[in-house]
N, C-alpha and C positions, 0 to 999 in steps of 0.2 A: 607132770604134764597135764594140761587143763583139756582136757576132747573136747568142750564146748566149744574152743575156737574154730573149728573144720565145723560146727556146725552149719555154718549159714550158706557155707558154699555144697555141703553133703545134702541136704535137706533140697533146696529146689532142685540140688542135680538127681534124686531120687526120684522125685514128687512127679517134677517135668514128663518123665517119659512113663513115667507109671500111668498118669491121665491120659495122656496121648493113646496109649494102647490100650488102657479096660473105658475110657468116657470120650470115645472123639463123638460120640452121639448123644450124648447125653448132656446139654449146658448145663442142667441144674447141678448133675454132680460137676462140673468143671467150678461152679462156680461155689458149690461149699468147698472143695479140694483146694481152692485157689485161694481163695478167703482166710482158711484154717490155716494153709501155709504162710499165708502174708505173715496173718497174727505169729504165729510160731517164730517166725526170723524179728517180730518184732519186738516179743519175748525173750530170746535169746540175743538180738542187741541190748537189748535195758539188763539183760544180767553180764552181759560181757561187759557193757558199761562202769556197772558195778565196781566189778573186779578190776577194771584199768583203773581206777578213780583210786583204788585203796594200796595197790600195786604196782613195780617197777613192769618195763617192757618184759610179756610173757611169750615165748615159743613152743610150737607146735609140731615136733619133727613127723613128717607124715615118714610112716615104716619102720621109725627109730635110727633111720638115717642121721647122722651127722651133718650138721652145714660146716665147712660151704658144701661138700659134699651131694645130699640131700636134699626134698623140697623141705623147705620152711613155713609156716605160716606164723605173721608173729602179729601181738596183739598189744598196742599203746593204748594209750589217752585218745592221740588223733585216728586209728583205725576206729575204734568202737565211736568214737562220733561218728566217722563217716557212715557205720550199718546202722547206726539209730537213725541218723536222717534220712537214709536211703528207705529204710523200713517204714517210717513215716509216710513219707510221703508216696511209695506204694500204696500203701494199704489206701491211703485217700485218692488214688487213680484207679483203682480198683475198683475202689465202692461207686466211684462215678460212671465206669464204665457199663456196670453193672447196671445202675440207677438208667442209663439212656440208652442201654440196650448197643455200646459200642462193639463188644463181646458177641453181638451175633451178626455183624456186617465182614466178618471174615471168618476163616479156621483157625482154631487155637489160639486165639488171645490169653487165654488166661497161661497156656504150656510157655507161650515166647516170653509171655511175663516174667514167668519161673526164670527159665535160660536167663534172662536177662537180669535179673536181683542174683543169680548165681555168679554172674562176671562180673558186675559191682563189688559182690562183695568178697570174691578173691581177686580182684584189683585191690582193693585197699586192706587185705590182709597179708594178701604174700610177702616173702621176704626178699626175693631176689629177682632180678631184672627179666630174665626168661621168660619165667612165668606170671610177669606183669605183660609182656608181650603174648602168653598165651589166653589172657583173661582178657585182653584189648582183644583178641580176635573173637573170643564165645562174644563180648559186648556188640560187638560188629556183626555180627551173623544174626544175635538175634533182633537187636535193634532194626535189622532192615527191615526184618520180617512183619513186625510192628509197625513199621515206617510206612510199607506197604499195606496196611492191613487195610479189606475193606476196596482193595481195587482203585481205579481212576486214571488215567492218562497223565495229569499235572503231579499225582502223589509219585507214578512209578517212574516219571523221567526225573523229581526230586530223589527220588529215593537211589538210582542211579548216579545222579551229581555225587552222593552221599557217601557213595561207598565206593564210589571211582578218588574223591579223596581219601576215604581210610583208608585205602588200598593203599595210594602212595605213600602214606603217614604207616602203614606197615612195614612197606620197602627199607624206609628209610632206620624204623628203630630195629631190622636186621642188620643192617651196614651198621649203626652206633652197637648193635650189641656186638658185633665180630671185630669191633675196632674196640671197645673195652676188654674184650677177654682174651685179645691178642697182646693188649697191653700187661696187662694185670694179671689172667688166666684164672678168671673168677667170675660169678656174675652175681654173686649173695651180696645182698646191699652190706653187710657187716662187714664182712671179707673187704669188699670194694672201698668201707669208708678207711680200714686199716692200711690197705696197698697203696690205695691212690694218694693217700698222704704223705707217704713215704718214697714217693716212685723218684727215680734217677732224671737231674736235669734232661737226658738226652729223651726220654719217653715223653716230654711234656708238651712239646706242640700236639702230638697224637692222642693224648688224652683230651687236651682241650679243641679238637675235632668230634671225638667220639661225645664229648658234652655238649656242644650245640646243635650236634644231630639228634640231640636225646631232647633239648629244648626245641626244636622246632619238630619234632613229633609231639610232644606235650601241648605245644602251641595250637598244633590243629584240633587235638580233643579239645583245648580251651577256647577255641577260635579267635586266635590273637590276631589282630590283624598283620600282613596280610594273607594269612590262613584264615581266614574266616567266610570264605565265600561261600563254604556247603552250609554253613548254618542259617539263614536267612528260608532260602526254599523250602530244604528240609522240616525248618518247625514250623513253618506257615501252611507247608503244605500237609501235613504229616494229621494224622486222626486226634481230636483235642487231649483226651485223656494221655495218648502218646508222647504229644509236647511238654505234657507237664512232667512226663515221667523224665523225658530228656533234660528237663532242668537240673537234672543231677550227674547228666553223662560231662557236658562242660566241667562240671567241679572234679572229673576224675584226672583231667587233662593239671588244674590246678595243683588237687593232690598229687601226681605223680610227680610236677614240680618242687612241692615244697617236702617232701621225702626225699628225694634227690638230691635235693640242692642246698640243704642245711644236714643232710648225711655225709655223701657221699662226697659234694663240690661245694661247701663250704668255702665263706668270701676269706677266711684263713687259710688256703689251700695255697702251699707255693706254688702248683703247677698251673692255676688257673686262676686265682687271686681272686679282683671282683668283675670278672670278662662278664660272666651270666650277668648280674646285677645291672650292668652297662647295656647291655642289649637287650632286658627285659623291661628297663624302665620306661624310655619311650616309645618302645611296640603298646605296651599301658595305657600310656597316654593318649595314644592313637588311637586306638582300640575304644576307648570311654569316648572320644570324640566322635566316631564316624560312627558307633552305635547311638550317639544321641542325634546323632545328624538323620539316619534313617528312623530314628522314634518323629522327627518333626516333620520329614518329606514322604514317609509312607502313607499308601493310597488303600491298603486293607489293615484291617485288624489285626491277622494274623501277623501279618510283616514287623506291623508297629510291637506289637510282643515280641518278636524275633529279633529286631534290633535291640530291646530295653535289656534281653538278655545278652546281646552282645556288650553293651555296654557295661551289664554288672559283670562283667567278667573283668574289662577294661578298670574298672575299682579295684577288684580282688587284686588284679595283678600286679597294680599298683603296690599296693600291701606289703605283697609278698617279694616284693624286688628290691623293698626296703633292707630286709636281711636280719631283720632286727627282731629280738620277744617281743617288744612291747608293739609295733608294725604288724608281724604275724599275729601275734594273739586277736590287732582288731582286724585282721583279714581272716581270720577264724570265726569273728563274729558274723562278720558281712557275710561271707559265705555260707552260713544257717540261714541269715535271712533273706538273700537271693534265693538260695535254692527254695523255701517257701514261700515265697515272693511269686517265684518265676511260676512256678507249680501253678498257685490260685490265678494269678492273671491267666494262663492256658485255658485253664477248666472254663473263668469267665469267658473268655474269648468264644469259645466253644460252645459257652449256654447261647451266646449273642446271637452267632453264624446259625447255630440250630432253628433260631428263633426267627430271624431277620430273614434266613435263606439267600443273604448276602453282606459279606461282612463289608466290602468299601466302604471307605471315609470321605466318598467323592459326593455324597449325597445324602442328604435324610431321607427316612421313610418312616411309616407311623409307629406308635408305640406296640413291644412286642408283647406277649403274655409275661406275665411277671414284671412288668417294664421298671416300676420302682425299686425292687429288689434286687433286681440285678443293677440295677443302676445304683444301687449304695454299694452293693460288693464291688461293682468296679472302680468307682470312687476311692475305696478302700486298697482295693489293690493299685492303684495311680498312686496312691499317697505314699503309700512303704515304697514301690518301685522307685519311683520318684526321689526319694530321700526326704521325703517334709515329715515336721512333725507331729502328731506325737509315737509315729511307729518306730519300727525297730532301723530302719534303714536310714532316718534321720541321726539316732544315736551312732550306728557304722560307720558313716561319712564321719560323724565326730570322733570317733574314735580314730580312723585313718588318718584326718587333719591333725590330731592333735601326735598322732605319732612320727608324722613326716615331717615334725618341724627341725630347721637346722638349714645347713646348702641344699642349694633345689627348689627348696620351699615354697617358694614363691610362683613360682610354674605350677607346680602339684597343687596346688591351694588353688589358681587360678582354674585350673581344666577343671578341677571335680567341680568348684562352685558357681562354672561360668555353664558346665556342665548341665548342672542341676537345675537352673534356671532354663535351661532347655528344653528339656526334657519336663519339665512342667507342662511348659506353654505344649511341646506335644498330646501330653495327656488331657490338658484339655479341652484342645481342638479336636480330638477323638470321640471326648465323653458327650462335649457339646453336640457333634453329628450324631451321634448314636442317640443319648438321651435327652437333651433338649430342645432340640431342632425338629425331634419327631413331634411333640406336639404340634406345630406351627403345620408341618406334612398334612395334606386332605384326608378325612376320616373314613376310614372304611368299616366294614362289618368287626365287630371284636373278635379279635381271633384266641383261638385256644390253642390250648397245648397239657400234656400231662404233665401234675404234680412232680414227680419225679423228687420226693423228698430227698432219697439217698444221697442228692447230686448236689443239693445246697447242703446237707452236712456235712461231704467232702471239704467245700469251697469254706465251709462256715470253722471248719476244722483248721484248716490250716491256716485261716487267717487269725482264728484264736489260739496258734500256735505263735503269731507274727506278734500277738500285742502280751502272751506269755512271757516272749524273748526282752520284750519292752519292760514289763512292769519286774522282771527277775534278772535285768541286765547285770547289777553289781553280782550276785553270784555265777552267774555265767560266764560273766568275764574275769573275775577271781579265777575260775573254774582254768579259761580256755591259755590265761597267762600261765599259769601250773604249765598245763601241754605245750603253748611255744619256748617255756623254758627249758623245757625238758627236748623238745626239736634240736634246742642248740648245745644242748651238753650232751650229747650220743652216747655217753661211755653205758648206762644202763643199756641200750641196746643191743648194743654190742654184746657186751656180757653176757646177753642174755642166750645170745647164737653159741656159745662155749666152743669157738673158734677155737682150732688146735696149737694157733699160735697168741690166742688172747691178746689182751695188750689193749689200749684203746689211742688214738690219731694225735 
């Protein structure tokens, strides 16, 4: 048994209350203590990485418990991407935070950080439904805290919308879990893919009850439409470094779909066949449309990031509803490159707002400090969001098109590409108010602002993580087709829970 894998979730759960109680006074130590952990979890992603890459599905009995019995933590291909990207793009929220002094406009940023890479990353280790439902709650508790950091009237009635919906999206994945283990009398995703395969005609409208209530909880982590109304405020309104960290809470919403749903509710399932697939594919479609629709009608910056990420959700899911390896594999890509997409657009947003001290798009105003600079990163970041190319998100949409072809096609082709075209002309009616339009603005005194180097190696980091993804795409998608083939042949994971009745669906 590997101990490494309980690392990611032991380590901030240690770390977190250890600061809190010897440094709530102290920033300097919060922030090597915070720092040194990022590094540590992202150390121990790139070795747990490792060992998925060269190995079948590995489990973790915490106490030597048996599953289903027992908690589980088990560790693939797809968990250890999810703590590498997560770990990434931490540490780059981190350092920005750090760099502008976000970390001292509340208490404990750096502790709610910890909590919050801890529920990340036993959400996409754990093995069983329960206690995805118990990591959805640490995610939730501390994200608000985050959400709120820093005070404000507009943050804390966002931050309220926020978790008045996770709240119900809780509600709800109790009723789907008491309707599965009333079923079945299991809740171990292994257990669950064995049962559920096998289950008697007569259980089978109640199973595929207890699966759409599991999809439209997933749906709101993802903000599918029309669950997607918290996220709009939420990341607009929310402290910049925080938004960018949220760019990975949406993908936990996706993950939990695509663990589920090629595990457990597999479109080979007699009980439930291809229902999810049908109900997930034009909520998709939708989704990529009304999030490009607010990238082209939003009136602040923030907003317009907040839709772009709605709308990269609305692609992913696309993907993923396909059901297919070769579909997944490139909804595996997209979603590396959204989620550091969505990261650097935040941060940018946030150098802008800092700078401008008003981010509307309703007006120009003069040029800020740094004004060129930021004006090529955000260029940069418009281009991968956007899907043009030469960045990573123009190959994505390639890859999605080229995998959805067949029935449908022709819809699916239409919205992303009519999509796309959109969503341009938003970005750059945006970049134009911000950066070219301020010249033309009446001149004032030059204004300053500090260096803040830390803050453009963040932004500089993960955009050269975005064009890494680009020029090392064939092995990375070699790489991520390995992992969706392996999503639809379960039996290694199975196996790997040494279920007391084995056997694989």
């Amino acid at each position: 048994m590997n101990h490494w894998i309980i690392a990611p979730v032991v380590l901030p759960a240690l770390l977190a209350p250890f600061m809190m109680l010897t440094m709530r006074r102290d920033l300097m130590l919060q922030r090597v203590f915070g720092l040194a952990g990022t590094l540590a979890l992202l150390g121990i992603a790139a070795g747990l990485l490792v060992s998925a890459t060269g190995t079948p599905a590995d489990v973790y009995f915490l106490g030597n418990w048996p599953a289903p019995f027992g908690i589980v933590l088990v560790l693939d291909r797809l968990s250890a991407l999810m703590l590498g990207l997560t770990a990434v793009l931490a540490l780059a929220v981190q350092l920005y935070a750090i760099s502008t002094d976000w970390d001292t406009r509340g208490r404990h940023f750096h502790v709610l950080l910890l909590f919050q890479l801890m529920g990340l990353n036993g959400a996409f280790l754990t093995g069983d439904a329960f206690n995805l439902f118990v990591f959805f709650e640490v995610l939730l508790i501390a994200s608000y805290g985050l959400m709120i950091h820093g005070g404000g009237r507009d943050r804390l009635r966002a931050g309220v919308q926020y978790i008045a919906f996770n709240l119900v999206g809780s509600t709800l994945f109790l009723f789907a879990l008491a309707t599965v283990y009333s079923v079945t009398g299991t809740l171990n995703f292994a257990d669950l893919a064995v049962k559920v395969a096998n289950l008697p005609e007569g259980d089978a409208a109640l199973i595929r009850v207890a699966g759409v209530l599991l999809l439209l909880v997933f749906a709101i982590k993802g903000a599918l439409v029309p669950l997607h109304f918290w996220l709009p405020n939420t990341y607009a309104f929310a402290p910049g470094p925080v938004a960018a960290l949220f760019a990975v809470m949406t993908k936990v919403g996706a993950y939990a779909t695509i663990r589920i749903y090629t595990l457990v509710f597999p479109t080979g399932t007699p009980a439930t066949g291809t229902l999810f697939a049908e109900i997930l594919q034009p909520a998709a479609l939708i989704t990529l449309g009304v999030g490009v629709l607010g990238v082209l009608g939003a009136q602040t910056l923030g907003r317009l990031v907040a839709f772009a990420a709605i709308a990269s959700m609305g692609t992913l899911f696309i993907a993923i509803a396909a059901f297919t390896p070769q579909a997944l594999a490139a909804g595996l890509y997209y979603l590396i490159h959204s989620t550091l997409a969505g990261g650097a657009l935040f941060l940018i947003c946030d150098m802008v707002s800092d700078r401008r001290a008003d981010d509307r798009l309703t007006r120009a105003l003069p040029p800020i400090p740094q004004h060129g600079l930021i004006g090529a990163l955000f260029l940069a970041g418009a281009i991968a969001a956007a899907g043009m190319p030469p960045l990573s998100g123009f190959l994505g949409k390639l890859l999605i098109l080229d995998a959805t072809r067949g029935p449908g096609m022709a819809l699916v082709w239409s919205v992303i590409l009519a999509t796309s075209l959109i969503s341009i002309v938003g970005f750059a009616r945006a970049g134009s108010t911000l950066f070219w339009k301020a010249h033309e603005s009446a001149p004032q005194a030059r204004p300053v602002h500090k260096a803040e180097p830390l803050s453009f190696a963040a932004v500089f980091g993960l955009l050269a993580a975005l064009l890494a993804l680009t020029v090392f795409a064939g092995p990375v998608t070699g790489w991520l087709e390995v992992t969706a083939a392996g999503l639809f042949d379960p039996a290694a994971y199975i196996d790997a829970n040494t279920l007391p009745t084995g056997g694989t669906p």
